[in-house]
TORKOL-4160 file (C-alpha; in steps of 0.2 Angstrom, whole numbers, padded with zeros to 4 digits, m for minus):
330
<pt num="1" X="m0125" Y="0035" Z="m0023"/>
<pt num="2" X="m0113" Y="0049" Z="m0023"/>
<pt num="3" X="m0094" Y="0043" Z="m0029"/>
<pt num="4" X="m0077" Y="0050" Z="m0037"/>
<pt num="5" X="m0077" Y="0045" Z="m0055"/>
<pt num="6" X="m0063" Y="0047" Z="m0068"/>
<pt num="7" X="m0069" Y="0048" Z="m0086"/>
<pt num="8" X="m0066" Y="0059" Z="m0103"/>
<pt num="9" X="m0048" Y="0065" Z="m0099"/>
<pt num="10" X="m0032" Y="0060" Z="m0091"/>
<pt num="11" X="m0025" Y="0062" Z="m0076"/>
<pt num="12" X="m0033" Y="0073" Z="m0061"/>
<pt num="13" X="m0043" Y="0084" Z="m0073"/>
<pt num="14" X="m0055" Y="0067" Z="m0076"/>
<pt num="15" X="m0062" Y="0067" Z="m0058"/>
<pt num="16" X="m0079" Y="0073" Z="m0053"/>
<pt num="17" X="m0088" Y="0070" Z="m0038"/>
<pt num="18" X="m0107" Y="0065" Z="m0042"/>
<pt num="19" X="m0120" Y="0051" Z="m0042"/>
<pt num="20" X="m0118" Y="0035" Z="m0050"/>
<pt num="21" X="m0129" Y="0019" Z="m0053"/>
<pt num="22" X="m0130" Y="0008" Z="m0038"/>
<pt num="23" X="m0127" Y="m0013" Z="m0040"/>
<pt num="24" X="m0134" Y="m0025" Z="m0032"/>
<pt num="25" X="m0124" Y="m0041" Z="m0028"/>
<pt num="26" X="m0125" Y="m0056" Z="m0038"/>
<pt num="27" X="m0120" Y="m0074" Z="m0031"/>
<pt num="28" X="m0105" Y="m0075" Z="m0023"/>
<pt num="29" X="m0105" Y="m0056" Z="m0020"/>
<pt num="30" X="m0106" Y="m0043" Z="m0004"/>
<pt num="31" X="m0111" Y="m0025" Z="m0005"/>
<pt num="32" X="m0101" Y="m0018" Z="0008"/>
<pt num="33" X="m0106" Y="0002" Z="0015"/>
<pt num="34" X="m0091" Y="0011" Z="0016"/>
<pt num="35" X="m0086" Y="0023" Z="0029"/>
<pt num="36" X="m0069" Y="0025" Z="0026"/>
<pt num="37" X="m0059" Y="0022" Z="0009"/>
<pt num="38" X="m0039" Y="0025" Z="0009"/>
<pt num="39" X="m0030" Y="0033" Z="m0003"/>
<pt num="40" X="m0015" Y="0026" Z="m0012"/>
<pt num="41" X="m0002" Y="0033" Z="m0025"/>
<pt num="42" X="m0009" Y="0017" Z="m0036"/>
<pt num="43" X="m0027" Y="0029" Z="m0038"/>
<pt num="44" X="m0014" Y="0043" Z="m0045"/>
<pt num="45" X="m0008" Y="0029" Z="m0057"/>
<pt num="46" X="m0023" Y="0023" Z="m0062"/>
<pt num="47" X="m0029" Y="0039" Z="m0069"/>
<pt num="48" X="m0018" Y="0037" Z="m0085"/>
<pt num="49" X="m0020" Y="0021" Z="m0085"/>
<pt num="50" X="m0039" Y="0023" Z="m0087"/>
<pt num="51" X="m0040" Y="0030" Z="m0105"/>
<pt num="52" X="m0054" Y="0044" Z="m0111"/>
<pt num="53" X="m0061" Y="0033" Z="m0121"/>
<pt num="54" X="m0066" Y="0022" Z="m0108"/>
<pt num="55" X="m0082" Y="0020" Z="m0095"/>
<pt num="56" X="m0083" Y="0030" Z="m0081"/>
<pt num="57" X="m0072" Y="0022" Z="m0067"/>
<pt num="58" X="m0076" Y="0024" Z="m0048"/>
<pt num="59" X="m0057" Y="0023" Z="m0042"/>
<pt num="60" X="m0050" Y="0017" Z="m0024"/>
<pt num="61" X="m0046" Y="0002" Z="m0019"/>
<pt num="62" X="m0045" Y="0003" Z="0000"/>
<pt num="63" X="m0060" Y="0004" Z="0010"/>
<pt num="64" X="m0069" Y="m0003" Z="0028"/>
<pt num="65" X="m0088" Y="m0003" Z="0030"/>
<pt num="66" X="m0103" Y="m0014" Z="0034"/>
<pt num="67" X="m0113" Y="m0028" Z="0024"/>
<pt num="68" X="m0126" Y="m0020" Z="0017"/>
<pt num="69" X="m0134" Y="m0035" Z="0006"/>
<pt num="70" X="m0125" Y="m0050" Z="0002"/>
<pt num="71" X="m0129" Y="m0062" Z="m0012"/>
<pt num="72" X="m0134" Y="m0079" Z="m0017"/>
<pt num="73" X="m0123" Y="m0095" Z="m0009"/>
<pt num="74" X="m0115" Y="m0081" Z="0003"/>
<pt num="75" X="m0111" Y="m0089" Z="0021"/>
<pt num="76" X="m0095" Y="m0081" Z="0028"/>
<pt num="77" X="m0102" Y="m0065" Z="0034"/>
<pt num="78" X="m0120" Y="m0059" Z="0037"/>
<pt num="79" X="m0128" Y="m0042" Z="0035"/>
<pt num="80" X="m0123" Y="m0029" Z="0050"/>
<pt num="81" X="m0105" Y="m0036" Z="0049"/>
<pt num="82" X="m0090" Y="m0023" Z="0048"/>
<pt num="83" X="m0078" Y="m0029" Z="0038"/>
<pt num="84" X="m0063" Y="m0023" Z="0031"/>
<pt num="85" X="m0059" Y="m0023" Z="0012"/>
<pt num="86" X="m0043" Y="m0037" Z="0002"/>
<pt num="87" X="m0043" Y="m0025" Z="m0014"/>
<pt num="88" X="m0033" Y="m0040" Z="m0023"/>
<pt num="89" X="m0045" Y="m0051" Z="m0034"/>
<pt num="90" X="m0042" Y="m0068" Z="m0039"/>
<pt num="91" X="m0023" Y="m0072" Z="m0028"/>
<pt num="92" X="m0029" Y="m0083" Z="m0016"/>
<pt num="93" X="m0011" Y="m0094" Z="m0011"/>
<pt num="94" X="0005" Y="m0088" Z="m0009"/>
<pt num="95" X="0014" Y="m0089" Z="m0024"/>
<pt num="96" X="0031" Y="m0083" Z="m0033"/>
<pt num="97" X="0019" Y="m0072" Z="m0044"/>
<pt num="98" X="0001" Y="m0066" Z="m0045"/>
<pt num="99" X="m0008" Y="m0081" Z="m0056"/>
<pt num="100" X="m0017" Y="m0073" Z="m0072"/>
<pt num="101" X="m0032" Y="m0063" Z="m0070"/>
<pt num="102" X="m0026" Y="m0056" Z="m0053"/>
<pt num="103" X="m0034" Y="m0038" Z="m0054"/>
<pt num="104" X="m0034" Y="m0025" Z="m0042"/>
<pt num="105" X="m0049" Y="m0015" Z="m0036"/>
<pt num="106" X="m0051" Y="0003" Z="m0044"/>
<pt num="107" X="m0046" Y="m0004" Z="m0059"/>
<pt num="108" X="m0053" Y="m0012" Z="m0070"/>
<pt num="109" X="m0066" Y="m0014" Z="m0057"/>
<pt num="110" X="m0076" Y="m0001" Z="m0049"/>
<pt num="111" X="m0067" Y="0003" Z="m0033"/>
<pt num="112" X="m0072" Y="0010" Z="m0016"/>
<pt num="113" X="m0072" Y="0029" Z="m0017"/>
<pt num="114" X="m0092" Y="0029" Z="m0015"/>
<pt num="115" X="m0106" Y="0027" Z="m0003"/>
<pt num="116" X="m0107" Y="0008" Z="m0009"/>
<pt num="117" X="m0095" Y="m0007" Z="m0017"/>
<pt num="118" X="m0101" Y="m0027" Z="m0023"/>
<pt num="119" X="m0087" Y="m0037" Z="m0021"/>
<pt num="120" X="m0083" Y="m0056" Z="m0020"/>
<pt num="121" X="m0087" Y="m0061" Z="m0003"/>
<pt num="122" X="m0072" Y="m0069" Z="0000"/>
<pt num="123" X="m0064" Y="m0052" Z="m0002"/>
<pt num="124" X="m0069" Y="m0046" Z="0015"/>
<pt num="125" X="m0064" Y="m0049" Z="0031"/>
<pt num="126" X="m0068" Y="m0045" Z="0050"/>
<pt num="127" X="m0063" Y="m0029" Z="0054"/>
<pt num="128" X="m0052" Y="m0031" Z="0069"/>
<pt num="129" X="m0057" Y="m0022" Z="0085"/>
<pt num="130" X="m0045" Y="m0011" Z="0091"/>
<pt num="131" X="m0044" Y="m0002" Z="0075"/>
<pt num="132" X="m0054" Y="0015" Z="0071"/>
<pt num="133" X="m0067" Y="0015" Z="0055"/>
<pt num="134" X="m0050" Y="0027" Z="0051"/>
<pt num="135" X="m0038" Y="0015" Z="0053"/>
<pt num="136" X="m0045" Y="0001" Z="0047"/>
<pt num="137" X="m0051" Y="0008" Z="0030"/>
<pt num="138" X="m0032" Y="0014" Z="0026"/>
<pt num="139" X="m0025" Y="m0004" Z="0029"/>
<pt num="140" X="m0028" Y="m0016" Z="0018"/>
<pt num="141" X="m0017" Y="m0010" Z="0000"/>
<pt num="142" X="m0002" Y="m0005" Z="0008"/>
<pt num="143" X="m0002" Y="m0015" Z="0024"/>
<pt num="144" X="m0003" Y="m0030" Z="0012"/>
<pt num="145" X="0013" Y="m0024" Z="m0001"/>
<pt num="146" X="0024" Y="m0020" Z="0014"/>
<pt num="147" X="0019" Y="m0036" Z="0021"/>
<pt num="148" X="0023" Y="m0047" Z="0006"/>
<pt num="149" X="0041" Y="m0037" Z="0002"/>
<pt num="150" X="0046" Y="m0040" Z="0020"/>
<pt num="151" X="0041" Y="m0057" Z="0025"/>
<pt num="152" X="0038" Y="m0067" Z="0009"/>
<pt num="153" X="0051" Y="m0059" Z="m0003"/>
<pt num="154" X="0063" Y="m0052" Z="0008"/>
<pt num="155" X="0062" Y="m0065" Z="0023"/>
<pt num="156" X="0067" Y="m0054" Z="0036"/>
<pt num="157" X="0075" Y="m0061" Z="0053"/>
<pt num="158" X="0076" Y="m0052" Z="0069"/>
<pt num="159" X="0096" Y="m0049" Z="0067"/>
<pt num="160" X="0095" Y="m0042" Z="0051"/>
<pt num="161" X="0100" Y="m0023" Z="0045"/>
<pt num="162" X="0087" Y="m0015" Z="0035"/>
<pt num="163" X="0087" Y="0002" Z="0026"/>
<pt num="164" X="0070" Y="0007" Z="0021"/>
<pt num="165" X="0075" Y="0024" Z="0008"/>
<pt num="166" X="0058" Y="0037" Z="0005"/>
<pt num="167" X="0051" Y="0036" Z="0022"/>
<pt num="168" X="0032" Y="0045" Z="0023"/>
<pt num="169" X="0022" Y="0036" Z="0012"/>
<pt num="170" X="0010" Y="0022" Z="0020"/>
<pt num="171" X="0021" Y="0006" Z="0012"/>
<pt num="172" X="0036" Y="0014" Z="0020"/>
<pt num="173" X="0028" Y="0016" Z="0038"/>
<pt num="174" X="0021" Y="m0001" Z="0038"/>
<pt num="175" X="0038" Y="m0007" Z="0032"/>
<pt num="176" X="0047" Y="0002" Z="0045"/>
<pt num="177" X="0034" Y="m0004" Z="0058"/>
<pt num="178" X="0035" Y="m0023" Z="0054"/>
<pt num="179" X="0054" Y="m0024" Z="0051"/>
<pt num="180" X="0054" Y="m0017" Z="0071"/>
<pt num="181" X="0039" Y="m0028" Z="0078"/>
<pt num="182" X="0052" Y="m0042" Z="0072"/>
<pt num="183" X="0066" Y="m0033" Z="0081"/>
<pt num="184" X="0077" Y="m0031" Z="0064"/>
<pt num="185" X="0088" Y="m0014" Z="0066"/>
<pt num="186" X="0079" Y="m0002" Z="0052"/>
<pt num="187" X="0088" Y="0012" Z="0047"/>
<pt num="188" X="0077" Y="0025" Z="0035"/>
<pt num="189" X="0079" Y="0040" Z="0022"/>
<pt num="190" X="0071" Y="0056" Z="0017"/>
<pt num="191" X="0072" Y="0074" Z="0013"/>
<pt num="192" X="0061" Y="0080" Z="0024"/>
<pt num="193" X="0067" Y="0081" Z="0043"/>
<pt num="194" X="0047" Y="0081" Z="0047"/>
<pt num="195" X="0048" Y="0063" Z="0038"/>
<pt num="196" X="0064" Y="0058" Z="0049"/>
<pt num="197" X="0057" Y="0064" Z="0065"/>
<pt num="198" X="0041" Y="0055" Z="0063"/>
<pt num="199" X="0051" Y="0038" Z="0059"/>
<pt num="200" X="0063" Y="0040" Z="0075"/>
<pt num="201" X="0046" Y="0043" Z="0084"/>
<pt num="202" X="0038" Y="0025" Z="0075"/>
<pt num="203" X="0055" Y="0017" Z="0081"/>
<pt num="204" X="0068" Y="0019" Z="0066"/>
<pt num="205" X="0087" Y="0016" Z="0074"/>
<pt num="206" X="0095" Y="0030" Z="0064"/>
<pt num="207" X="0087" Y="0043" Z="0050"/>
<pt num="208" X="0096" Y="0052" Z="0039"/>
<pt num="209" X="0093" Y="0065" Z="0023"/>
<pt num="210" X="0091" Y="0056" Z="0007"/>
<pt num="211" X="0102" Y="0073" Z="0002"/>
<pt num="212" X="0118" Y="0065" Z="0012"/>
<pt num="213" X="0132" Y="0053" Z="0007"/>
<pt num="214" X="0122" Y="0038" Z="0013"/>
<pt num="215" X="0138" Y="0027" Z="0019"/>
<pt num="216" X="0144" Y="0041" Z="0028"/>
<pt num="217" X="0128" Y="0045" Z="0035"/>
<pt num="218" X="0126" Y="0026" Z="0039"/>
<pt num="219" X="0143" Y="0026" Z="0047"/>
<pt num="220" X="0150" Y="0014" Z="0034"/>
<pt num="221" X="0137" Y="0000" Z="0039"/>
<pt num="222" X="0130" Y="m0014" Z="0025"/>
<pt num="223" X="0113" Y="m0019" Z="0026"/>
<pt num="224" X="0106" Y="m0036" Z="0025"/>
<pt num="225" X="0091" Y="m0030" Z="0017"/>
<pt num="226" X="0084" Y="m0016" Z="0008"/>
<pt num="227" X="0066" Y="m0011" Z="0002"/>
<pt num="228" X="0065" Y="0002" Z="m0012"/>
<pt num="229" X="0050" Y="0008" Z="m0018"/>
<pt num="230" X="0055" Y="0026" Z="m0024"/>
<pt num="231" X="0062" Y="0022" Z="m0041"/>
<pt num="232" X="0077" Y="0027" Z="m0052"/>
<pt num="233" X="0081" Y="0043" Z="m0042"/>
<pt num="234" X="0088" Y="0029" Z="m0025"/>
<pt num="235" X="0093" Y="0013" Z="m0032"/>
<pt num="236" X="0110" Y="0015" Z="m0035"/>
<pt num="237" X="0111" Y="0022" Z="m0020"/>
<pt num="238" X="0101" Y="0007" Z="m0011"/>
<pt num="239" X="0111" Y="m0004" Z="m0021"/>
<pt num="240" X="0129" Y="0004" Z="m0012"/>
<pt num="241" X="0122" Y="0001" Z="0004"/>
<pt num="242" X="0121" Y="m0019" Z="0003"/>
<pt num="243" X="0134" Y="m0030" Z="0011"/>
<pt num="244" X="0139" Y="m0043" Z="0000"/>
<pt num="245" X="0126" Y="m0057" Z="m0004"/>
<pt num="246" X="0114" Y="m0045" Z="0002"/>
<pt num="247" X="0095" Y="m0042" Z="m0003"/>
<pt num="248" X="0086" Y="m0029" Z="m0012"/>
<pt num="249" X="0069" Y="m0030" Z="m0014"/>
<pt num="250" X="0059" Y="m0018" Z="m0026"/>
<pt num="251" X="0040" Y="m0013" Z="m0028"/>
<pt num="252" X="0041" Y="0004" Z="m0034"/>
<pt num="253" X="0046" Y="0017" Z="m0048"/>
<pt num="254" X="0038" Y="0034" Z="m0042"/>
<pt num="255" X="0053" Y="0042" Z="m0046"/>
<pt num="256" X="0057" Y="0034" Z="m0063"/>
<pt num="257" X="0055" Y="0016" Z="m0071"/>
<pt num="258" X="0074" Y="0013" Z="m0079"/>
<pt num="259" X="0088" Y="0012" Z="m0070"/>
<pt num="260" X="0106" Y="0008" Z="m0075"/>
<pt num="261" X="0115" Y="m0006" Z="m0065"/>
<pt num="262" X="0135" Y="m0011" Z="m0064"/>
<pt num="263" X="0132" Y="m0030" Z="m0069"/>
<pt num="264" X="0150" Y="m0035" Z="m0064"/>
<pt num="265" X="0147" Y="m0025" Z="m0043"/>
<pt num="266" X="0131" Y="m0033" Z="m0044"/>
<pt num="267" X="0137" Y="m0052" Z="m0047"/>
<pt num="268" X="0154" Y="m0049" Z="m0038"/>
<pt num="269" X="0144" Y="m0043" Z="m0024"/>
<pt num="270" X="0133" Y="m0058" Z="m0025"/>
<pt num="271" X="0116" Y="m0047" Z="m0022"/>
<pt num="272" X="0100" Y="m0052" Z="m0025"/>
<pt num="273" X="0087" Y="m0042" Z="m0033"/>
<pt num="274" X="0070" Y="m0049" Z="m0030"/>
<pt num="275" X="0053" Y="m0039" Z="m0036"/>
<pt num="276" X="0037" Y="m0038" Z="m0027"/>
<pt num="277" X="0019" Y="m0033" Z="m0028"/>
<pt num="278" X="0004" Y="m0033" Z="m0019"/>
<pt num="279" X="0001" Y="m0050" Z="m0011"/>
<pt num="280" X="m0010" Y="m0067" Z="m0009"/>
<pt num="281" X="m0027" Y="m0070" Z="0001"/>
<pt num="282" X="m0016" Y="m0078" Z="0011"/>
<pt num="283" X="m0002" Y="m0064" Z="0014"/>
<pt num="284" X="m0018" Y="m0054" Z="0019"/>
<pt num="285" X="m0022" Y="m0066" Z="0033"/>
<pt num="286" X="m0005" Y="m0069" Z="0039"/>
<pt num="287" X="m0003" Y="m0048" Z="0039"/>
<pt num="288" X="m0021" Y="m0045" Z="0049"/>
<pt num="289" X="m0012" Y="m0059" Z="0061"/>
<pt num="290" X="0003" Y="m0052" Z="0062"/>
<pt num="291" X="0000" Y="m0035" Z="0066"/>
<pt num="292" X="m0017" Y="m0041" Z="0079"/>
<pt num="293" X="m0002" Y="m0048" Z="0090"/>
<pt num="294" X="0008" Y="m0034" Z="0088"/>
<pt num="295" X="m0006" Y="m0021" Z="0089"/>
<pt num="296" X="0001" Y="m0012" Z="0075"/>
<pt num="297" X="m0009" Y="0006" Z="0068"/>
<pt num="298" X="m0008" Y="0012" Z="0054"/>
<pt num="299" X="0000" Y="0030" Z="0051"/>
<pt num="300" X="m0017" Y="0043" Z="0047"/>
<pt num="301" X="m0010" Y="0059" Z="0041"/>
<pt num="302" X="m0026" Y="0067" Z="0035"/>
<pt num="303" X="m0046" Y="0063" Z="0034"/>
<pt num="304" X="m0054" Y="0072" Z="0020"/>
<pt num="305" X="m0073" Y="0072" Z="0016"/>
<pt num="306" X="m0076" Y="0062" Z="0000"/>
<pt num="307" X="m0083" Y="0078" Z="m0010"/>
<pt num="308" X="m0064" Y="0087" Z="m0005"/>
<pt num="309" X="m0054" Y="0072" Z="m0017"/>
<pt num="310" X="m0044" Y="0087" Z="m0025"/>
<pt num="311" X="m0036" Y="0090" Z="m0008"/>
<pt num="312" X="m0030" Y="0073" Z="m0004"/>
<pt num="313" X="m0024" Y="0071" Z="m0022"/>
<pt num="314" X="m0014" Y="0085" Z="m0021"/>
<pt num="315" X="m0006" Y="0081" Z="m0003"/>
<pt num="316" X="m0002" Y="0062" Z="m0010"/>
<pt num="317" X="0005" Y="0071" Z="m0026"/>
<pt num="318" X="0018" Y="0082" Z="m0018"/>
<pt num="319" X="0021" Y="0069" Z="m0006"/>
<pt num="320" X="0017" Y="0081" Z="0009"/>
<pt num="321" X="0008" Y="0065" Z="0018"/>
<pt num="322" X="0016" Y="0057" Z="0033"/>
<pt num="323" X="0006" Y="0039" Z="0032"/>
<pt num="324" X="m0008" Y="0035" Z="0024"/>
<pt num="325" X="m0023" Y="0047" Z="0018"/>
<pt num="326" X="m0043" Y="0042" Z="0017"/>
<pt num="327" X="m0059" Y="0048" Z="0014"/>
<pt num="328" X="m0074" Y="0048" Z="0025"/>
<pt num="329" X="m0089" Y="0041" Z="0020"/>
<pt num="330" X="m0097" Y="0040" Z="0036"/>
């Protein structure tokens, strides 16, 4: 079968488009026919996390597709069946924290930028119907964190103020999707007026250049609730906007890892500063529920070809995308 592998260096320069050994599934195991896998700034992570030294990886950890071939003691979908993919392995309830073992597929495992991927069978699920093979096969990763930060950490009520900074990227539209569909007031940020155009369009209440004096921008209002994936480079600034006994909850650090934080503001303001991750089997159920009776979509910026990886990895890079980018398989 024909996939992206990352092997012998680091970073992009390890990628190569070729054909790799088929599997077949064992017990417990579906082999799923892609058609289309999504990309996520997690793959761009993962190719210095996977050393040189190590086997050749085939990346991704989003995809939709059909049941090829199931194995042994396999009885929750049949062959013919179009699924979509959970790419978390091994979290099945909701818990404060992912249990030990919880992996991620891509890494280590062999992930879904190929014609084919065995996974447990209970890591699929029906594909729901008013979604495109397009939409569908962007959904499950970033659908699942933004879900998890909102609802489960953040605990989000309709009459809350949210501020979502680093709007474009598919956590951030999900986030700014959900936080609406629960009628919350979602205020958003970014340099690019592209970004902020297309979140007024999806329903943000006000957007405003990440560039600004956010207070003044915001008109002096507090949030109840704040989702910061960008890193360093916001969070001081995410910090200013909470009112006190307010809520920040963090998943991200594309934009630097360390951050320096005025203990006495923070415990005189009586914030809380909760992190977040990915999510549970069982976030993943509630989420497909949740935006089935909200007939929520993801965001597709762009469809490449499988073979044309170097283009999608450049456009998540730079951070041109507005949503989520795939690959078809099809």
């Amino acid at each position: 079968m024909k996939a992206i592998i990352h092997e012998g260096k680091l970073g992009v320069a390890g990628l190569s488009y070729r054909d790799f050994e088929e599997v077949q599934p064992q017990a417990g195991e579906v082999k799923v026919k892609l058609k289309i896998a999504g990309l996520n700034h997690r793959d761009l992570f993962v190719l210095n996390r996977h050393q040189p030294s190590d086997p050749p990886l085939i990346i991704g950890s989003d995809g939709a597709g059909i049941i090829e071939a199931v194995g042994k003691g396999v009885a929750n979908v049949n062959v013919g069946d179009e699924v979509l993919i959970n790419p978390g392995i091994g979290w099945k309830e909701k818990t404060d924290a992912p249990p030990q073992g919880f992996e991620i597929l891509g890494h280590p495992f062999h992930g879904t930028f190929a014609e084919y991927v065995v996974i447990p069978s209970e890591n699929v699920v029906p594909k729901p119907e008013y979604l495109t093979w397009e939409e569908a096969g962007v959904l499950s990763l970033a659908a699942l964190t933004a879900y998890r930060a909102l609802f489960t950490r953040g605990r989000i009520q309709s009459e809350m103020k949210v501020l979502i900074p680093g709007i474009g990227s598919g956590v951030a539209t999900f986030l700014l999707q959900f936080a609406k569909a629960v009628g919350a007031t979602v205020y958003v940020t970014s340099r690019s007026p592209e970004k902020c155009q297309m979140a007024l369009e999806l329903g943000a209440d006000k957007a405003i250049n990440s560039n600004e004096d956010w207070s003044k921008a915001l008109g002096r209002e507090k949030m109840d609730l704040v989702i910061e994936c960008v890193g360093a480079a916001t969070f001081n600034k995410s910090l200013d906007q909470l009112r006190p006994g307010g809520t920040i909850v963090t998943f991200g650090a594309s934009a630097g890892d360390e951050v320096q934080l005025n203990l006495r503001t923070f415990f005189y303001g009586q914030l809380n500063l909760l992190g977040s991750t990915m999510g549970s089997a069982e976030e993943y159920k509630e989420m497909l529920e949740f935006i089935k009776v909200h007939k929520i979509k993801p965001v597709v910026d762009q469809i490449y070809p499988l073979d044309q990886f170097d283009k999608a990895f450049e456009r998540i890079e730079t951070a041109s995308q507005l949503g989520k980018i795939g690959f078809s398989i099809m």
